[in-house]
BAVEX-804563 format. One line per 5 residues: their letters; for each residue x, y, z of C-alpha. Coordinates in nm, 4 decimals. Layout:
A> X/Y/Z  ...
//
This chain:
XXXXX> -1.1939/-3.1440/-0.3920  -1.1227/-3.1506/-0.7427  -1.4179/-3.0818/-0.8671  -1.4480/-2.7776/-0.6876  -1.5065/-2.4942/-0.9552
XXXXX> -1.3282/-2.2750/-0.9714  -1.2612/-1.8827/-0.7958  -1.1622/-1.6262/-1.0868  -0.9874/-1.3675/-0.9542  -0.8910/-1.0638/-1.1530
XXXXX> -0.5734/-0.8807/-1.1068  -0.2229/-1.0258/-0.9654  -0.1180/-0.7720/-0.7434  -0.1649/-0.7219/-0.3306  -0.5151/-0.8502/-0.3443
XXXXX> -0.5271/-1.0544/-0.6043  -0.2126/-1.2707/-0.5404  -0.3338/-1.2824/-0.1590  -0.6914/-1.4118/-0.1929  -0.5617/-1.6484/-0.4527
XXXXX> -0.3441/-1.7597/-0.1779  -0.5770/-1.8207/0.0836  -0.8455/-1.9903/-0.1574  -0.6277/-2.2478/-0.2568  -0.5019/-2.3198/0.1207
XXXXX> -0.8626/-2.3875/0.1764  -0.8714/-2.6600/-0.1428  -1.0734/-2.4026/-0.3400  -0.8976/-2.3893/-0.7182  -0.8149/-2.0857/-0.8702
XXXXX> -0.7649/-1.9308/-1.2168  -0.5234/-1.6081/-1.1638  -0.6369/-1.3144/-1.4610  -0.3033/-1.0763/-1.4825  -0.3216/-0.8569/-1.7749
XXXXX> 0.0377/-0.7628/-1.7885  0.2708/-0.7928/-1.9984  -0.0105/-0.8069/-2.2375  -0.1461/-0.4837/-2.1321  0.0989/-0.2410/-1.9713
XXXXX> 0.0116/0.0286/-1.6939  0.1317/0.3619/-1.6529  0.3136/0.2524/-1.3674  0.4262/-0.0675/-1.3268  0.7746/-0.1947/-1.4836
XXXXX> 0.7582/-0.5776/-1.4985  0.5194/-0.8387/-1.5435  0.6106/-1.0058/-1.1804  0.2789/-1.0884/-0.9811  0.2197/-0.8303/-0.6480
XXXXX> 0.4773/-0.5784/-0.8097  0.5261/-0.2729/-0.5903  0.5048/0.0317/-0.7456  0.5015/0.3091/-0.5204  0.7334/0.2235/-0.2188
XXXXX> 0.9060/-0.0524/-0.0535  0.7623/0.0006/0.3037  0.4529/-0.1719/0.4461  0.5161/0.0885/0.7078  0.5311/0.0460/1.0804
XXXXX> 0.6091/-0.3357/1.2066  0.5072/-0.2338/1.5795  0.2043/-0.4670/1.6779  0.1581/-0.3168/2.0426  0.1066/0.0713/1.9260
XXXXX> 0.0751/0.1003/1.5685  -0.3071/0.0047/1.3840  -0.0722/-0.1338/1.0492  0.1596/-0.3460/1.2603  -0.1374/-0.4765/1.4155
XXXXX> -0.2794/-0.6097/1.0714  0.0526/-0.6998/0.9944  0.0331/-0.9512/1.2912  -0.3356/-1.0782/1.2166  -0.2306/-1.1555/0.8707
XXXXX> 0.0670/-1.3263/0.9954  -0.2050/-1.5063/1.2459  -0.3870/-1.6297/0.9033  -0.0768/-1.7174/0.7072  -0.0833/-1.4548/0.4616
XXXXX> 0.1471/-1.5040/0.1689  0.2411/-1.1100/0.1345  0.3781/-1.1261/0.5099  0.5599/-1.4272/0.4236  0.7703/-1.3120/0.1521
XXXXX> 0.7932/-1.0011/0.3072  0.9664/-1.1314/0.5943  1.2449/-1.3272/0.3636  1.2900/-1.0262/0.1324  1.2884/-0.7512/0.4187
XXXXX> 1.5902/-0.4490/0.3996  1.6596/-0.2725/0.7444  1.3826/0.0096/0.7891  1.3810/0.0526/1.1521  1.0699/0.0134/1.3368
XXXXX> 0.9241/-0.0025/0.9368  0.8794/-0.3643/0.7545  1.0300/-0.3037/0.4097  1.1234/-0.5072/0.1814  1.3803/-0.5685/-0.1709
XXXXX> 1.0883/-0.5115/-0.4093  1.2234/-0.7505/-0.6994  1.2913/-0.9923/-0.4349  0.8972/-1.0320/-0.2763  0.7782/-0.9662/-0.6403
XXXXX> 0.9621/-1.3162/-0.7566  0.8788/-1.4891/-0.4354  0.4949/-1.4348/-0.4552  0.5161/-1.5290/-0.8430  0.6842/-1.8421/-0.7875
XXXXX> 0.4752/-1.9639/-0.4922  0.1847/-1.9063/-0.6718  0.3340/-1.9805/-0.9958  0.4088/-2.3552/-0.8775  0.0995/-2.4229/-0.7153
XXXXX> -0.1052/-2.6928/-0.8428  -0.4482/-2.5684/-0.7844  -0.3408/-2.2053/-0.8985  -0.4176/-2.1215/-1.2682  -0.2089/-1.8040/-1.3934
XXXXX> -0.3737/-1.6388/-1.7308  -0.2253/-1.3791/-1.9005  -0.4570/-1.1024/-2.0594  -0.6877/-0.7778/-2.0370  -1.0671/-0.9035/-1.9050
XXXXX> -1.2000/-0.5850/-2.0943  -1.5595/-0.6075/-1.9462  -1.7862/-0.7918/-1.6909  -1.6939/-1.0915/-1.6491  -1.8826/-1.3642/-1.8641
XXXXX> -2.1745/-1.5103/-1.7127  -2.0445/-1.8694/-1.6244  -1.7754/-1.7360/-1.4104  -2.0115/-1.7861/-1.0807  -1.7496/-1.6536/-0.8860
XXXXX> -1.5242/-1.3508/-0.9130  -1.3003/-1.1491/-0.7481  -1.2310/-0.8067/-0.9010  -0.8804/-0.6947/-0.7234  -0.7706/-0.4714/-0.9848
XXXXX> -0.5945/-0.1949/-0.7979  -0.5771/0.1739/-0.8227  -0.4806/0.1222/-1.2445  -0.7837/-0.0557/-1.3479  -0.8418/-0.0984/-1.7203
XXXXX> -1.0854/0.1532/-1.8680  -1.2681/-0.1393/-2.0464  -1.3156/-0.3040/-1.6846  -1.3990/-0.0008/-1.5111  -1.6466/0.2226/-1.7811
XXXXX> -1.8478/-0.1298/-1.7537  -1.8131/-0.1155/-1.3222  -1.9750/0.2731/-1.3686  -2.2753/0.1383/-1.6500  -2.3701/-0.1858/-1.4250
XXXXX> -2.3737/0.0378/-1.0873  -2.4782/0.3515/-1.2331  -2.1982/0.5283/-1.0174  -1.9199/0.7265/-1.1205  -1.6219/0.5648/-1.0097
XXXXX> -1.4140/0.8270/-0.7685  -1.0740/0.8816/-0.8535  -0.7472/1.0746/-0.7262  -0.3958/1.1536/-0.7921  -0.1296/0.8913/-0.6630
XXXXX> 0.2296/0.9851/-0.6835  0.5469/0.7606/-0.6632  0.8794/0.8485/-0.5140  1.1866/0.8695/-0.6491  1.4694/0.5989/-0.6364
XXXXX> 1.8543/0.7025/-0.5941  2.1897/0.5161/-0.6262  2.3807/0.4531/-0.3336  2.6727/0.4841/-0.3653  2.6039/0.8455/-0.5602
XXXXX> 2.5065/0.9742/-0.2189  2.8041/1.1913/-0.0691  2.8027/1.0588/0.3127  3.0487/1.2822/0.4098  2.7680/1.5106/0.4282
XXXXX> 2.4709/1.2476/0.4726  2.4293/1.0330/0.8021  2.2657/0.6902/0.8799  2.0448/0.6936/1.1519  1.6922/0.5925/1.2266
XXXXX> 1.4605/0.8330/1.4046  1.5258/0.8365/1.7492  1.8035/0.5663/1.6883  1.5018/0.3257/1.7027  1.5826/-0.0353/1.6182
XXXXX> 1.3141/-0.2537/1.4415  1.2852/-0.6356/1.3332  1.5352/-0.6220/1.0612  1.7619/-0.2902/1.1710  2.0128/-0.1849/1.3889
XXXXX> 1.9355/0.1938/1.4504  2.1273/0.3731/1.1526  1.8477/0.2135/0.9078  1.7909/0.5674/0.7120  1.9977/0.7989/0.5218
XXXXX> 1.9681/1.1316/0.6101  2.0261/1.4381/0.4548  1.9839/1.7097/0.6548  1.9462/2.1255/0.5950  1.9905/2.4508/0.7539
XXXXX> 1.7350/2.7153/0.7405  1.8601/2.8969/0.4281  1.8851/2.5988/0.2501  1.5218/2.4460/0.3259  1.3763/2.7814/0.2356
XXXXX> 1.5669/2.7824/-0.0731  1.4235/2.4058/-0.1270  1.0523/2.5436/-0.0880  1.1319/2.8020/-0.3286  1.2617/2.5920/-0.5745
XXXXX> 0.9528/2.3395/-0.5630  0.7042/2.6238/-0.5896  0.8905/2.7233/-0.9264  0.9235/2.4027/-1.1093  0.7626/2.2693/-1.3645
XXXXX> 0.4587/1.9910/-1.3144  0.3077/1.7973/-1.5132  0.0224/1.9016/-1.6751  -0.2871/1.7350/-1.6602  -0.5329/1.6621/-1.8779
XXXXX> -0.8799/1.8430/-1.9188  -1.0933/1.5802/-1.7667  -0.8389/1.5024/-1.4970  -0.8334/1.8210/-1.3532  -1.0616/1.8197/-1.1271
XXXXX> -0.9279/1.4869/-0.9485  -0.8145/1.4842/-0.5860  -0.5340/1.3625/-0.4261  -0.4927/1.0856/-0.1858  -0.3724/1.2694/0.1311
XXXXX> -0.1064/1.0181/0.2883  0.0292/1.0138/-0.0690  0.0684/1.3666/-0.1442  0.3060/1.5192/-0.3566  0.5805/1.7288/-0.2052
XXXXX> 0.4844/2.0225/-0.4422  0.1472/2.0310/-0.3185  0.2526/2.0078/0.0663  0.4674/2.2913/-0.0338  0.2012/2.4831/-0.1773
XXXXX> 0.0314/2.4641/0.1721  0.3085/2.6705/0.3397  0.6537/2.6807/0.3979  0.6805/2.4758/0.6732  0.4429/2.1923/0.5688
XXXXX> 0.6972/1.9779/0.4731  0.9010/2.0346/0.7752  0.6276/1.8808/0.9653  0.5738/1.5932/0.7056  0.8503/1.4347/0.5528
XXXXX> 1.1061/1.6834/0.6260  1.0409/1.6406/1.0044  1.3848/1.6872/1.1987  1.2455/1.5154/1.5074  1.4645/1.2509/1.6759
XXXXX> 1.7423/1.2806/1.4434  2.1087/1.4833/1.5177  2.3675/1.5441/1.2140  2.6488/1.2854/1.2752  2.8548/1.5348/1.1387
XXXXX> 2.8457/1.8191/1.3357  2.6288/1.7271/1.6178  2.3599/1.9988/1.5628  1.9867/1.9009/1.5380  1.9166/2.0191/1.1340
XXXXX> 1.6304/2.2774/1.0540  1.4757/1.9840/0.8541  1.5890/1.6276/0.6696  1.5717/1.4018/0.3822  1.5359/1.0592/0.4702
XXXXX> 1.6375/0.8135/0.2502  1.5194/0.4222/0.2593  1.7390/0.1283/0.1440  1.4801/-0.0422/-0.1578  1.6723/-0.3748/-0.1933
XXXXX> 1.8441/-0.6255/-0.0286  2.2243/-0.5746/-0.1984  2.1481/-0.1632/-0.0003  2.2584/-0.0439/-0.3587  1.9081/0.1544/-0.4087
XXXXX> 1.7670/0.3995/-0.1538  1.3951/0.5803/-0.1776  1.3039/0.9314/-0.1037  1.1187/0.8671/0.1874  0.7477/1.0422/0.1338
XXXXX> 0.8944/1.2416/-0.1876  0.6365/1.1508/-0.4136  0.6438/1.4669/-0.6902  0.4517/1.5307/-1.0011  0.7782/1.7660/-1.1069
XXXXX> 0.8851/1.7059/-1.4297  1.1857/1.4655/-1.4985  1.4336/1.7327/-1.5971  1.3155/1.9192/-1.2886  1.3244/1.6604/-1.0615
XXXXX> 1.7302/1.6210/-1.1188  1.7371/2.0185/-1.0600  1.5829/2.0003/-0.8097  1.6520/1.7167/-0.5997  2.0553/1.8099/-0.6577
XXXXX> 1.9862/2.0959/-0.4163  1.9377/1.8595/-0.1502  2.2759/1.8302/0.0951  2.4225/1.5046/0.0045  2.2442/1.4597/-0.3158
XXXXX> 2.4585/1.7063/-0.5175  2.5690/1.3916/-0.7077  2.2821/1.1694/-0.7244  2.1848/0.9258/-0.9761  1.8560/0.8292/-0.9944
XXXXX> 1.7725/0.4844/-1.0790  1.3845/0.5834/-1.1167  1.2334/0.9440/-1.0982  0.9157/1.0488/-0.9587  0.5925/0.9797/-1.1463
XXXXX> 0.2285/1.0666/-1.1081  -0.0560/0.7947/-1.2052  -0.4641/0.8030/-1.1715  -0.6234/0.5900/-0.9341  -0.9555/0.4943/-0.9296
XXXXX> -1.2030/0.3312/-0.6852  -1.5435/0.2708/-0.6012  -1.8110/0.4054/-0.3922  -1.7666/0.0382/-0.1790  -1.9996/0.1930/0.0890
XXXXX> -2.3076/0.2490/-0.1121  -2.2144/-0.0597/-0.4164  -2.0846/-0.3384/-0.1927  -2.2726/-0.5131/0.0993  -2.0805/-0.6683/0.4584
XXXXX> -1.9418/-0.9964/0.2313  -1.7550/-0.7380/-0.0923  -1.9845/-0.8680/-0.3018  -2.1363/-0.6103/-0.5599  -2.5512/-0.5682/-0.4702
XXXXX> -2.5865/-0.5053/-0.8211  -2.4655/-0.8635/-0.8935  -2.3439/-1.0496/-0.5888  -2.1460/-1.3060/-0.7894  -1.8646/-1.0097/-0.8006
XXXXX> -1.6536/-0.9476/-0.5139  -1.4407/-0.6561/-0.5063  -1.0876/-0.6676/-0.2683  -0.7836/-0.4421/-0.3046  -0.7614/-0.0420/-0.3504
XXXXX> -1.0342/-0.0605/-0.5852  -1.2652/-0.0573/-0.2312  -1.0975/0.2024/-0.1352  -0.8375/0.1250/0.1361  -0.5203/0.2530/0.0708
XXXXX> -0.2004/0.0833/0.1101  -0.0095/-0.1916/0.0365  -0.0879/-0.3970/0.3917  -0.4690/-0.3187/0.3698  -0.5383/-0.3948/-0.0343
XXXXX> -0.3700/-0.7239/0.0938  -0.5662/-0.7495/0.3688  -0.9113/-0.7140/0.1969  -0.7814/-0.9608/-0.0863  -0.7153/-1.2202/0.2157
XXXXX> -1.0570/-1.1533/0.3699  -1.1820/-1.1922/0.0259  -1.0765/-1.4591/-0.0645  -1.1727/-1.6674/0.2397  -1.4968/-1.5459/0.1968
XXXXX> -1.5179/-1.6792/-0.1778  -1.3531/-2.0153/-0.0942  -1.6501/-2.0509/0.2480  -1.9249/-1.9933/-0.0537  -1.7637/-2.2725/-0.2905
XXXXX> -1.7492/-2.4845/-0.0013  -2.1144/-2.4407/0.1490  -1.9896/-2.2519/0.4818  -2.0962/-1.9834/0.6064  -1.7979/-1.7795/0.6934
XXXXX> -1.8542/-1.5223/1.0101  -1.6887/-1.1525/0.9226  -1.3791/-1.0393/1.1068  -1.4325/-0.9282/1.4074  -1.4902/-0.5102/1.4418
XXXXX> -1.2328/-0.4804/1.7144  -0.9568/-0.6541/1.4596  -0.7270/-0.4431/1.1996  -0.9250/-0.6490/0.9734  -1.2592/-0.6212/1.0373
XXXXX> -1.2177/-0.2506/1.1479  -1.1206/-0.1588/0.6629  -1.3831/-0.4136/0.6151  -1.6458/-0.2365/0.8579  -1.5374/0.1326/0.6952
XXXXX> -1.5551/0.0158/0.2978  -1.9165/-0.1617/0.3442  -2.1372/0.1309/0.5195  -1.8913/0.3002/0.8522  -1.8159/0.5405/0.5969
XXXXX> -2.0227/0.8413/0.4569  -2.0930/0.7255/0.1004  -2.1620/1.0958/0.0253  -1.7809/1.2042/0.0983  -1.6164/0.8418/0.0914
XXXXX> -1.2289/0.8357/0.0589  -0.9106/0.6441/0.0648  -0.8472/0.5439/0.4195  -0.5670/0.3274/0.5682  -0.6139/0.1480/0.8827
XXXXX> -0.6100/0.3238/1.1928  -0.6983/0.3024/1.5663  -0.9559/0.5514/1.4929  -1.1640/0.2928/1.2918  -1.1754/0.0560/1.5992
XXXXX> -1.4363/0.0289/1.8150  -1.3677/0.2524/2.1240  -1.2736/0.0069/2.4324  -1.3560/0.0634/2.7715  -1.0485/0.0982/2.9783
XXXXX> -0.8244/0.3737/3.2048  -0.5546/0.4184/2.9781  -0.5114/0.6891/2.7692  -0.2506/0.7701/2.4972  -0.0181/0.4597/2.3501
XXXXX> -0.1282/0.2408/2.6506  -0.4935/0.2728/2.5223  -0.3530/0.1941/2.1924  -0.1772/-0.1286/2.3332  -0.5027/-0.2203/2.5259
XXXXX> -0.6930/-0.1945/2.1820  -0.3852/-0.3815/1.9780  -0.3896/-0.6954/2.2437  -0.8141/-0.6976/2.1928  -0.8286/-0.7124/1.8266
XXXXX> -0.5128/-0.9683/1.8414  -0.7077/-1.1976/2.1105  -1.0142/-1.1321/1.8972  -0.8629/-1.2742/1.5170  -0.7387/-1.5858/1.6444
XXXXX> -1.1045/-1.7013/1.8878  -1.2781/-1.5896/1.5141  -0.9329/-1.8204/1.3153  -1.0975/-2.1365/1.5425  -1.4049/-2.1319/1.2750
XXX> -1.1058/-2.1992/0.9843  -0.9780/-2.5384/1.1828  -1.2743/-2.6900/1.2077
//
């Protein structure tokens, strides 16, 4: 097995670190290409492989009702790294699966680090890949290089796509006055690593949301720059200025949604909340929950002050807006990710276009299975349709429109419908138990 050659992969974050992962489980060698800290992005902080940047949720851990706990449960089916270092560096989140961000960071760089087939090399690729590398994996995320992706655009003659992603900000603790702030999860709902009170919420009257809205509407953004201007945003990442813009009570149907949720305090259900979301294990750090903002920094302290509870805060990161890009996957890549234009390229990650962390992960797994079959002279059958898995891989290779492709996380809406009387969350269930049933019959092809 040894004289397998080996996978490059390009990029060490969700996807990258992922298909790395599942190569080498198959005997398939790897050499690792992380440009950091040799080459800084706009976003990221350290140079610790699968760094999250924007949150520390994977989002909802339910598996019977919910299309991401569902992949989060056929990953777990095929071992996937990013599920098991979630699970040891998980922070209460109710019914979510979040996790201490420095804490999976480390774990996924050492695993990887101290693997013997895994190669880690530090440094831009600013290009194609050279010609001898007979097998790549491109899994450079939303931030890819402009060397990388201006020479993506001239080989496939397609613009890449791009949009506006926006990262939350991150408060201290024990700045947060709880004498006016309450924990509780939404509808006291208890999930995998919580007890209920898994959220810190902040909650407002009418005058005071209003008030809120106004002072949004009047702050300063940042400005963009002339060629940027015309790029959209990502709608499950939107920025609470924009959601604003929309109407004054946007946000109280988004992220400011009172639902399920009564003010310990008083016992009154509030005109709308603030949730906040431990970020690490010692509970010292707490995220705005959906608060990404393009405000500028001095603004965002202004601002976010008005909030009841956070008349104190101190904010151990502010909000921050960064470009993504992506490709056109439905018209550039065919069923296996593998560019037409030169099929010894595979693409995985957000750079397909799925969004989120669980999916980018998801696609790096698939890909990465699918590189390590090729090295290995199998030919390795596609996820099934009616799986979480197979449903992103289905809508980034030709179920979506190319002409008006988009970001899309996973949802029951990209499954095949199935045939059955229930309606509602039971139809949900009936289509959660299929696509479990159907990932491990197509996992027997791995144990042969």
């Amino acid at each position: 097995m040894t004289n397998i050659k080996p996978i490059h992969i390009i990029g060490g974050g969700m996807a990258g670190t992922e298909a790395a992962w599942q190569a080498v489980n198959m005997g398939v060698p790897v050499i690792l290409h992380e440009m950091r800290p040799h080459t800084p992005t706009d976003a990221h902080k350290t140079d610790g492989l699968a760094e999250l940047v924007c949150s520390n949720s994977f989002r909802s851990d339910d598996k019977d009702y919910n299309a991401v706990g569902v992949l989060h449960e056929e990953m777990r089916l095929c071992h996937s790294l990013q599920m098991r270092e979630a699970a040891k560096a998980a922070v209460p989140a109710g019914g979510a699966l979040a996790v201490d961000r420095d804490a999976f960071s480390e774990g996924v760089t050492k695993t990887l680090s101290e693997h013997p087939l895994v190669t880690i090399e530090r440094g831009e690729i600013a290009g194609l890949p050279p010609a001898d590398w007979d097998s790549v994996i491109i899994a450079t995320g939303p931030l890819t290089s402009a060397p990388l992706a201006n020479a993506i655009r001239e080989l496939t003659g397609e613009d890449s796509l791009a949009f506006f992603d926006a990262i939350a900000p991150i408060v201290h603790r024990e700045s947060i006055d709880m004498t006016v702030a309450w924990f509780q999860s939404r509808y006291d709902k208890e999930g995998p690593n919580g007890n209920g009170k898994d959220y810190i919420n902040c909650g407002m009257n009418k005058d005071q949301y209003l008030a809120f809205i106004d002072a949004l509407l009047a702050s300063e953004k940042t400005e963009f720059k002339e060629w940027e201007k015309n790029t959209p945003y990502f709608e499950g990442c939107m920025p609470i200025e924009v959601m604003a813009s929309r109407g004054a009570e946007t946000l109280r149907f988004g992220p400011m949604k009172p639902v399920g949720l009564t003010n310990q305090h008083t016992g009154e259900r509030p005109y709308a909340v603030v949730q906040l979301r431990q970020d690490n294990a010692l509970g010292t750090l707490y995220n705005i929950v959906g608060f990404q903002t393009k405000m500028k920094y001095a603004e965002q302290t202004r601002v976010l002050k008005m909030i009841p509870g956070l008349e104190n805060a101190e904010f151990a990161r502010l909000g921050g807006l960064h470009r993504n890009t992506f490709i056109n996957s439905p018209r550039l890549l065919d069923h296996h990710l593998r560019l037409k234009a030169m099929p010894r390229i595979r693409f995985a990650g957000q750079i397909t276009g799925c969004e989120g962390y669980v999916e980018s992960a998801a696609i790096g797994l698939i890909a990465g299975r699918m590189a390590a079959c090729e090295r290995l002279g199998l030919e390795m059958p596609s996820p099934p349709e009616t799986s979480a898995m197979g449903a992103i891989i289905r809508h980034i290779t030709g179920g979506a429109e190319a002409e008006t492709f988009q970001p899309m996380n996973v949802n029951f809406g990209l499954f095949p419908d199935i045939v059955t009387k229930e309606r509602g969350r039971e139809k949900k269930k009936a289509q959660a138990q299929r696509a479990l049933t159907d990932t491990a019959e197509w996992l027997k092809f791995f144990e042969r």
